[in-house]
Biopython code that builds the backbone (N, CA, C, O; Angstrom):
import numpy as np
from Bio.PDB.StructureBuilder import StructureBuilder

atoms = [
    (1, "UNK", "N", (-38.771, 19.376, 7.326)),
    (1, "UNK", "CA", (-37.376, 19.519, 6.985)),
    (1, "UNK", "C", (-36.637, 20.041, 8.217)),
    (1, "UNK", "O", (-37.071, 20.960, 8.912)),
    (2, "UNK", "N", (-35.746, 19.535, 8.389)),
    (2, "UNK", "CA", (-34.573, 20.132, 9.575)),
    (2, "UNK", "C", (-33.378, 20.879, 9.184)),
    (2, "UNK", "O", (-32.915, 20.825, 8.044)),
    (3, "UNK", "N", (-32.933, 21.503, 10.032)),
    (3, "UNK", "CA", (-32.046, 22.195, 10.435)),
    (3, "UNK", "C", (-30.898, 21.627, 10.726)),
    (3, "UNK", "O", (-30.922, 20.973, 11.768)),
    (4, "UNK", "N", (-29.590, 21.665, 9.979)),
    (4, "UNK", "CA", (-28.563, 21.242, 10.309)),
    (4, "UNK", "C", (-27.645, 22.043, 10.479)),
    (4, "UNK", "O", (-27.571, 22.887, 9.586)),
    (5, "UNK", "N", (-26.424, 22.169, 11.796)),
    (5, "UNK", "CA", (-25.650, 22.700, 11.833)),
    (5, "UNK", "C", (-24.286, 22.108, 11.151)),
    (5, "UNK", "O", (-24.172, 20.882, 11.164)),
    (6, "UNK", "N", (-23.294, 22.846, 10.585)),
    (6, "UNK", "CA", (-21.851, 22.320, 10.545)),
    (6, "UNK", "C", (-20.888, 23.511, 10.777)),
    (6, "UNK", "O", (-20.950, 24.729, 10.940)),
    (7, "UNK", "N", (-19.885, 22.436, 10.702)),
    (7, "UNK", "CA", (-18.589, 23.274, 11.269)),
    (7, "UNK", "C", (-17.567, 22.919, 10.348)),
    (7, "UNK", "O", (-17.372, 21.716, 10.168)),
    (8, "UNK", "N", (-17.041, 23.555, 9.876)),
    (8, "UNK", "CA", (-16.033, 23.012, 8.580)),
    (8, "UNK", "C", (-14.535, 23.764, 9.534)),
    (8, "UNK", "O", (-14.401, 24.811, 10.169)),
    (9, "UNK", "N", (-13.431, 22.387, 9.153)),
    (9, "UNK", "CA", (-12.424, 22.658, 9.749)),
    (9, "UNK", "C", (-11.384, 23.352, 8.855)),
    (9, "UNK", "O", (-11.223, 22.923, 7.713)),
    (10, "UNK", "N", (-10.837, 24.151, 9.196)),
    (10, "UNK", "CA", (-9.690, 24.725, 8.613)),
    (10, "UNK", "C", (-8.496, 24.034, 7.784)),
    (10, "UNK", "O", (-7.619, 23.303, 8.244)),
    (11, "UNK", "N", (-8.698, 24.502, 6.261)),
    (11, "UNK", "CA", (-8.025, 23.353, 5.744)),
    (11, "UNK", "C", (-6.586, 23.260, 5.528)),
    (11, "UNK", "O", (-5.777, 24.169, 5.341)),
    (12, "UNK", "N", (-6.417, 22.048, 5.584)),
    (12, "UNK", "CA", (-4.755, 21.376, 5.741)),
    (12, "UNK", "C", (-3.844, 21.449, 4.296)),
    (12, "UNK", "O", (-4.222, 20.838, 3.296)),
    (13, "UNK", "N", (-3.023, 21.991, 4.306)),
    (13, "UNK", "CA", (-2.305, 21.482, 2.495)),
    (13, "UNK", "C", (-0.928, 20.587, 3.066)),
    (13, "UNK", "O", (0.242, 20.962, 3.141)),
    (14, "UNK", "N", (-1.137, 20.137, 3.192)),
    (14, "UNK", "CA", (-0.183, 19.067, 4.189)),
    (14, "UNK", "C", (-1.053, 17.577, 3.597)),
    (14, "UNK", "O", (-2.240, 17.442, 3.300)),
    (15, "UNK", "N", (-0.132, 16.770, 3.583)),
    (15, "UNK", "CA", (-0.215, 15.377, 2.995)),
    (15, "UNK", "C", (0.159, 14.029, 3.317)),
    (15, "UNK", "O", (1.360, 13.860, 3.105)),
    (16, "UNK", "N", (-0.420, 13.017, 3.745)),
    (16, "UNK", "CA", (0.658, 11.797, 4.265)),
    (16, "UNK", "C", (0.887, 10.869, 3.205)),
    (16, "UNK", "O", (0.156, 10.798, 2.217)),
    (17, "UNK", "N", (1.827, 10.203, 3.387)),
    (17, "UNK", "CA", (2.426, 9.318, 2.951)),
    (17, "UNK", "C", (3.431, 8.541, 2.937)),
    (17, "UNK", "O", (4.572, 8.928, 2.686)),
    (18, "UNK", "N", (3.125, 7.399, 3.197)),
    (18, "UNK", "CA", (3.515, 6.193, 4.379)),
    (18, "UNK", "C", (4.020, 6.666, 5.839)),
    (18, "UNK", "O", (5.117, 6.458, 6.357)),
    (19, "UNK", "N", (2.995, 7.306, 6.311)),
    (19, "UNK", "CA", (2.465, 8.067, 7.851)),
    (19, "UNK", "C", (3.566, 8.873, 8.224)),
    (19, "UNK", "O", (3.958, 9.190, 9.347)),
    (20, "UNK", "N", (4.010, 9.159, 7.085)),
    (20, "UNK", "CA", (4.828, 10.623, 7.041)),
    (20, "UNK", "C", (4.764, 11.873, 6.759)),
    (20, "UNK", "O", (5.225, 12.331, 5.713)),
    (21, "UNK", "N", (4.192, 12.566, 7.648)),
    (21, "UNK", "CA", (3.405, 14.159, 7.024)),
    (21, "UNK", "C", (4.996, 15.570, 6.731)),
    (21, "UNK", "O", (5.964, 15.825, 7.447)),
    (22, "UNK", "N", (4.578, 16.113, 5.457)),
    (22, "UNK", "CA", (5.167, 16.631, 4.705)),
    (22, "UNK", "C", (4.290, 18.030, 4.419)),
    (22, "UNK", "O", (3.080, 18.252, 4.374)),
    (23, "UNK", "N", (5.666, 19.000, 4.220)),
    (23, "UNK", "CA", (4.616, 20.437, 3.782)),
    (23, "UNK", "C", (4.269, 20.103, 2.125)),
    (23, "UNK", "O", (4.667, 18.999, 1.754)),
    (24, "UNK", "N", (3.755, 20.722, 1.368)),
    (24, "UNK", "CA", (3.800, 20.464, -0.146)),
    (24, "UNK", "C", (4.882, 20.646, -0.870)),
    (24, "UNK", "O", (5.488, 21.688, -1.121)),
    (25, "UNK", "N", (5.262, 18.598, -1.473)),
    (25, "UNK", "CA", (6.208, 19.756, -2.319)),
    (25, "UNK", "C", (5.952, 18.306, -3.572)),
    (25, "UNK", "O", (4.986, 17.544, -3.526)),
    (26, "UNK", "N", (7.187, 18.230, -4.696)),
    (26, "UNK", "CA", (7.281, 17.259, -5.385)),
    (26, "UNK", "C", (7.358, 15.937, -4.955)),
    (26, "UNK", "O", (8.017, 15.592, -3.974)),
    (27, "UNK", "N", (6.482, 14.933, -5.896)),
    (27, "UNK", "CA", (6.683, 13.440, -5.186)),
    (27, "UNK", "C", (8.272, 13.217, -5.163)),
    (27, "UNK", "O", (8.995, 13.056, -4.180)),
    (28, "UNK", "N", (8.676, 13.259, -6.787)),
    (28, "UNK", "CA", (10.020, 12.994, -7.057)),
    (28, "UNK", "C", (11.158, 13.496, -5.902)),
    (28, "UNK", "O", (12.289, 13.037, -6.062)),
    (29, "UNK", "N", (10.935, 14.426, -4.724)),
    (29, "UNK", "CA", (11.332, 14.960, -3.749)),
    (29, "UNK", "C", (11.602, 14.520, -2.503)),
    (29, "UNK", "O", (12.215, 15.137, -1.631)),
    (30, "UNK", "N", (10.970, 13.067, -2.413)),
    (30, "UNK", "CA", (10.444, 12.090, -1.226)),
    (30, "UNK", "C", (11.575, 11.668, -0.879)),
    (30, "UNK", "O", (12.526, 11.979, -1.595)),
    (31, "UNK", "N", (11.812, 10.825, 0.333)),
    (31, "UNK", "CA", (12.757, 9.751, 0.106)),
    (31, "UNK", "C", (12.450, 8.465, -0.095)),
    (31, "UNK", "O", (13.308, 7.585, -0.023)),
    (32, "UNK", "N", (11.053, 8.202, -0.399)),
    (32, "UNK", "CA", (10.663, 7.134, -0.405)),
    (32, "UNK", "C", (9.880, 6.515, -1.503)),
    (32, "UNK", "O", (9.025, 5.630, -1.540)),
    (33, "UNK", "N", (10.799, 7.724, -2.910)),
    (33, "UNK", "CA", (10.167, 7.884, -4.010)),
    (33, "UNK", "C", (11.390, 7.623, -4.849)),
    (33, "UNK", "O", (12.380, 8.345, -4.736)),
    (34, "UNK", "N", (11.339, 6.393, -5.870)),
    (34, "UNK", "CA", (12.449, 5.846, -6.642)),
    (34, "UNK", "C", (12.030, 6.434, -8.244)),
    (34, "UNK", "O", (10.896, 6.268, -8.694)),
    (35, "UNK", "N", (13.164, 7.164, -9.043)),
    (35, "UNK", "CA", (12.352, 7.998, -10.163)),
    (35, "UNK", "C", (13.200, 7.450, -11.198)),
    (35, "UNK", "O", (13.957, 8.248, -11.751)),
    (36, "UNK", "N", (13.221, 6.022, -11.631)),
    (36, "UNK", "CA", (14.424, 6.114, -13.176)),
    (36, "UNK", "C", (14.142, 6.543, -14.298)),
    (36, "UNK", "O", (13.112, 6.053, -14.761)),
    (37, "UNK", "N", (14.865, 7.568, -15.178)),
    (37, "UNK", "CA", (14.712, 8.314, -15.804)),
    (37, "UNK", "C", (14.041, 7.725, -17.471)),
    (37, "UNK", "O", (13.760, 8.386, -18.471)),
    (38, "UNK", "N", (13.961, 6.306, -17.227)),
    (38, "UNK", "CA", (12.818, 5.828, -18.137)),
    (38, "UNK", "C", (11.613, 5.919, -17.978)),
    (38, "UNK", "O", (10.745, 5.882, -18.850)),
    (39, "UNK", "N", (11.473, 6.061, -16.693)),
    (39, "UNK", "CA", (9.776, 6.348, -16.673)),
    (39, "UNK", "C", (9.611, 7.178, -16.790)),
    (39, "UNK", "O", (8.530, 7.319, -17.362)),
    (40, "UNK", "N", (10.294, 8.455, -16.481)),
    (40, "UNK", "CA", (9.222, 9.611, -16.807)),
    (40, "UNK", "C", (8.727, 9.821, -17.945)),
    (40, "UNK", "O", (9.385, 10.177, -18.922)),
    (41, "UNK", "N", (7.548, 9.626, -17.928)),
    (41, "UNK", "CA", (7.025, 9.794, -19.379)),
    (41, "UNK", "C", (4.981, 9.666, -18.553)),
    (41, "UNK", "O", (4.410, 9.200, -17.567)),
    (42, "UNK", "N", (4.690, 10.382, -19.725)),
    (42, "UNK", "CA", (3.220, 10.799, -19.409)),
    (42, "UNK", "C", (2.595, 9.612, -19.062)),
    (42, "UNK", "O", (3.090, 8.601, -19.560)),
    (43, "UNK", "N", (1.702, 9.483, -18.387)),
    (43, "UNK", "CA", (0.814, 8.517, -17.698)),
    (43, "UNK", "C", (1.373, 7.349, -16.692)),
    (43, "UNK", "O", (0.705, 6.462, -16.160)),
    (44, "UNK", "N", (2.944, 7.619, -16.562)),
    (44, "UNK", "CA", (3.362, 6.765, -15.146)),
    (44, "UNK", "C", (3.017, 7.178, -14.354)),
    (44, "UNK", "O", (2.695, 8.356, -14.193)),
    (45, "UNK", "N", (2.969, 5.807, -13.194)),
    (45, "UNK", "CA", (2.296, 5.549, -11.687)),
    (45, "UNK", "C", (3.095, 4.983, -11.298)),
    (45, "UNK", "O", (3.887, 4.192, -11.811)),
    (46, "UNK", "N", (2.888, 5.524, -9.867)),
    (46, "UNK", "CA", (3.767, 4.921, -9.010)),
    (46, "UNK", "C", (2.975, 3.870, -8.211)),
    (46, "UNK", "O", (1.793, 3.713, -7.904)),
    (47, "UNK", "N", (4.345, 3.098, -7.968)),
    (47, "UNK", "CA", (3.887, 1.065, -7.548)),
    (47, "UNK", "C", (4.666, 1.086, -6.472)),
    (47, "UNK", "O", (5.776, 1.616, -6.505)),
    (48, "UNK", "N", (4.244, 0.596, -5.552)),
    (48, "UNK", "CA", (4.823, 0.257, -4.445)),
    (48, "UNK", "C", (5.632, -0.616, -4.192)),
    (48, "UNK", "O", (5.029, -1.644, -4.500)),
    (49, "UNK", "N", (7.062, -1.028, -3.663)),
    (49, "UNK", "CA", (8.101, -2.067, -3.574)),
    (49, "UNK", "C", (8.219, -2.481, -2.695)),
    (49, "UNK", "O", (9.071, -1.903, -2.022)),
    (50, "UNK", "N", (7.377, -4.011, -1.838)),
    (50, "UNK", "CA", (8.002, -3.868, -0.614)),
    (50, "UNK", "C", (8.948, -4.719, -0.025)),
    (50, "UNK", "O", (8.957, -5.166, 1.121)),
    (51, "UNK", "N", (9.937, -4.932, -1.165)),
    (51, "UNK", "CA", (11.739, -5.334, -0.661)),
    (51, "UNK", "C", (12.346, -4.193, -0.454)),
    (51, "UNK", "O", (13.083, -4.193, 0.532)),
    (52, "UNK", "N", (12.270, -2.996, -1.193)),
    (52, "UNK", "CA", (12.721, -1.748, -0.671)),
    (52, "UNK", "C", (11.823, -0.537, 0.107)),
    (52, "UNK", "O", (12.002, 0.670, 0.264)),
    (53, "UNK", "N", (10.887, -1.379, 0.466)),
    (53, "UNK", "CA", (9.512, -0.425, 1.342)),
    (53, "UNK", "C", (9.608, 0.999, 0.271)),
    (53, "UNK", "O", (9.056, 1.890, 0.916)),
    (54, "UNK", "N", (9.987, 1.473, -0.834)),
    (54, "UNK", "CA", (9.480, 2.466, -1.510)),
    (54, "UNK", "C", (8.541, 2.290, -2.394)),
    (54, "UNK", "O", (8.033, 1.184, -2.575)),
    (55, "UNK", "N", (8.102, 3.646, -3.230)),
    (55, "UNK", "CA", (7.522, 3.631, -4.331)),
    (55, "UNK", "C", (8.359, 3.876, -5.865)),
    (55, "UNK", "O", (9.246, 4.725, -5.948)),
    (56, "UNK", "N", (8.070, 3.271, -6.699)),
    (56, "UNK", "CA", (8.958, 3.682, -7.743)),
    (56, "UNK", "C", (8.129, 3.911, -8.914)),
    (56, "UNK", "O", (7.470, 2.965, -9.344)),
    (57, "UNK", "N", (8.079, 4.946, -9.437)),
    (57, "UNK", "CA", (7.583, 5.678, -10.987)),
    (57, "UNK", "C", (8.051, 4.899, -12.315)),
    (57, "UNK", "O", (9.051, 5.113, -13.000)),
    (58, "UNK", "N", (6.878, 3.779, -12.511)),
    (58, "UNK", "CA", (6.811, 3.234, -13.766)),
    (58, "UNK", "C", (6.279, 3.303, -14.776)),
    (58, "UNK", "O", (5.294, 4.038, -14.701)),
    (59, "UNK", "N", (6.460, 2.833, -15.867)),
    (59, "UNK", "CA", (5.488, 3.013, -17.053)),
    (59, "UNK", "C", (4.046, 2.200, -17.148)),
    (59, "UNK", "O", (3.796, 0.995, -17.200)),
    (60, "UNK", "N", (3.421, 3.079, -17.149)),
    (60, "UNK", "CA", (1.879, 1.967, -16.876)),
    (60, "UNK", "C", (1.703, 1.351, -18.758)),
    (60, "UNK", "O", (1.699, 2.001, -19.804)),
    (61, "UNK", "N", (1.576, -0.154, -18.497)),
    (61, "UNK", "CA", (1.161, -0.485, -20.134)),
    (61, "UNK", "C", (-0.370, -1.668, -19.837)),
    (61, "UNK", "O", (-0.734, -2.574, -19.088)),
    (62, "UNK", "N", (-0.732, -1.041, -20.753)),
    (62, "UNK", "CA", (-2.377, -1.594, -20.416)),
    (62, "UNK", "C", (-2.124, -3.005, -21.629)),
    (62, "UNK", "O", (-1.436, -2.648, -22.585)),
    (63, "UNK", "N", (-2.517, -4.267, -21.675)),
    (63, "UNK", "CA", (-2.545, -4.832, -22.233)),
    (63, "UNK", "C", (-3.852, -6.027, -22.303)),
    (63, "UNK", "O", (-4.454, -6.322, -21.270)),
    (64, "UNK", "N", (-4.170, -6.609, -23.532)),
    (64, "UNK", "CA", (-5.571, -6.760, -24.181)),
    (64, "UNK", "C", (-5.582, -8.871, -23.272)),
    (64, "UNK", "O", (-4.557, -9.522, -23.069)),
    (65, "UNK", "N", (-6.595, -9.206, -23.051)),
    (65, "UNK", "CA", (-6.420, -10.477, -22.582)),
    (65, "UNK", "C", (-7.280, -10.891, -23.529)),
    (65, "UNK", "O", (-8.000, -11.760, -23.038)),
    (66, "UNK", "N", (-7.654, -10.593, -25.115)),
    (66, "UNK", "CA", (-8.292, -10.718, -25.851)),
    (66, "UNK", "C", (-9.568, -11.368, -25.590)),
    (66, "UNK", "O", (-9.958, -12.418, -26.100)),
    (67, "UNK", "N", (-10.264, -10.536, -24.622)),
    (67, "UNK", "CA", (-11.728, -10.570, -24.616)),
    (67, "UNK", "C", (-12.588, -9.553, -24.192)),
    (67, "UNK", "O", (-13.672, -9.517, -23.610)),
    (68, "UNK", "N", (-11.440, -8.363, -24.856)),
    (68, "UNK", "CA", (-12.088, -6.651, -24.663)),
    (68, "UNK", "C", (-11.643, -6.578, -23.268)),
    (68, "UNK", "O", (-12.230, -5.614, -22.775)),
    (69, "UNK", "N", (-11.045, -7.019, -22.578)),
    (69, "UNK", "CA", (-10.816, -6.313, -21.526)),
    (69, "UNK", "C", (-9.664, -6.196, -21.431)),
    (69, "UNK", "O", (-8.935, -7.096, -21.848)),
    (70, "UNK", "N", (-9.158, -5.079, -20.865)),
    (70, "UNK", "CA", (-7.846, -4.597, -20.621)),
    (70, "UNK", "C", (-6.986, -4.780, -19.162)),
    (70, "UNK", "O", (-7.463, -4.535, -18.054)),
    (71, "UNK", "N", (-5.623, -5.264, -19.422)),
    (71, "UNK", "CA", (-5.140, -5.295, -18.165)),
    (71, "UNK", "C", (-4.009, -4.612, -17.793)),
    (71, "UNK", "O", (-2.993, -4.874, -18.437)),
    (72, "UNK", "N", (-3.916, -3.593, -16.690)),
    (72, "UNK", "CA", (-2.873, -2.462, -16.007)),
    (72, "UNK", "C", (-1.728, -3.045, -15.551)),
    (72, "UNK", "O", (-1.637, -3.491, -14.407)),
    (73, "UNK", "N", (-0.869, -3.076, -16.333)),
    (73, "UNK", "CA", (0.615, -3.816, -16.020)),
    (73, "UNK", "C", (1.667, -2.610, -15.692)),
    (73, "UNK", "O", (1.944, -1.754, -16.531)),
    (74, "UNK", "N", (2.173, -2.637, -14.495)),
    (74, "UNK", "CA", (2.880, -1.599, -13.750)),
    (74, "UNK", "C", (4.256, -1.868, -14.120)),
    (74, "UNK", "O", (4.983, -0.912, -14.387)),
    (75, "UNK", "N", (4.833, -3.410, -14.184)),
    (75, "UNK", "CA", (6.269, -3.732, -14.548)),
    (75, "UNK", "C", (6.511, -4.156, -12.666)),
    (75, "UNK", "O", (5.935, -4.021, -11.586)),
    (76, "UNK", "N", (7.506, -4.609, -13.138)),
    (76, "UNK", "CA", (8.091, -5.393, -11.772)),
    (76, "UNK", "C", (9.427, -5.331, -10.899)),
    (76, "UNK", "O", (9.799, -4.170, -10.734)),
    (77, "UNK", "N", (9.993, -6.003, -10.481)),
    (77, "UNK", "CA", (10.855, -5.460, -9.566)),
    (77, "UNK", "C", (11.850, -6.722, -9.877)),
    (77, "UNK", "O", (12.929, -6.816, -9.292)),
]
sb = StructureBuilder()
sb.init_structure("model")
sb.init_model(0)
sb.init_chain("A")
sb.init_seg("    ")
for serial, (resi, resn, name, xyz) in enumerate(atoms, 1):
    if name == "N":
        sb.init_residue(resn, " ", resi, " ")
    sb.init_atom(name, np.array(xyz, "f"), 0.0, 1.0, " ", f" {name:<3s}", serial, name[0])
structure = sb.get_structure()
């Protein structure tokens, strides 16, 4: 058996997104975060737009292709 060294780096609470680093805060806070007040509701995700290069907070609806499997429909633009 061997001996391994490590070095663990000092950790970051800092975040990117779309190679934009940010201190912590709310997504809804972004500018590159579209929030209409229909989606908020429990289990929306955000989908990416890229005619308006943002993200926008939709309602996720799972729907049946009737052969037990389920399909993740985000909604559209």
């Amino acid at each position: 058996m061997s001996d391994f060294k490590v070095k663990l780096s000092p950790t970051n609470t800092s975040f990117t997104l779309k190679n934009t680093t940010v201190s912590p805060t709310r997504l809804d806070t972004l500018n590159d975060v579209s929030e209409p007040d229909a989606a908020k509701v429990d289990g929306a995700i955000l989908i990416y737009d890229a005619d308006s290069d943002t993200y926008v907070l939709s309602q996720a609806v799972f729907e049946s292709d009737g052969n037990g499997n389920y399909i993740l429909k985000g909604g559209g633009f």
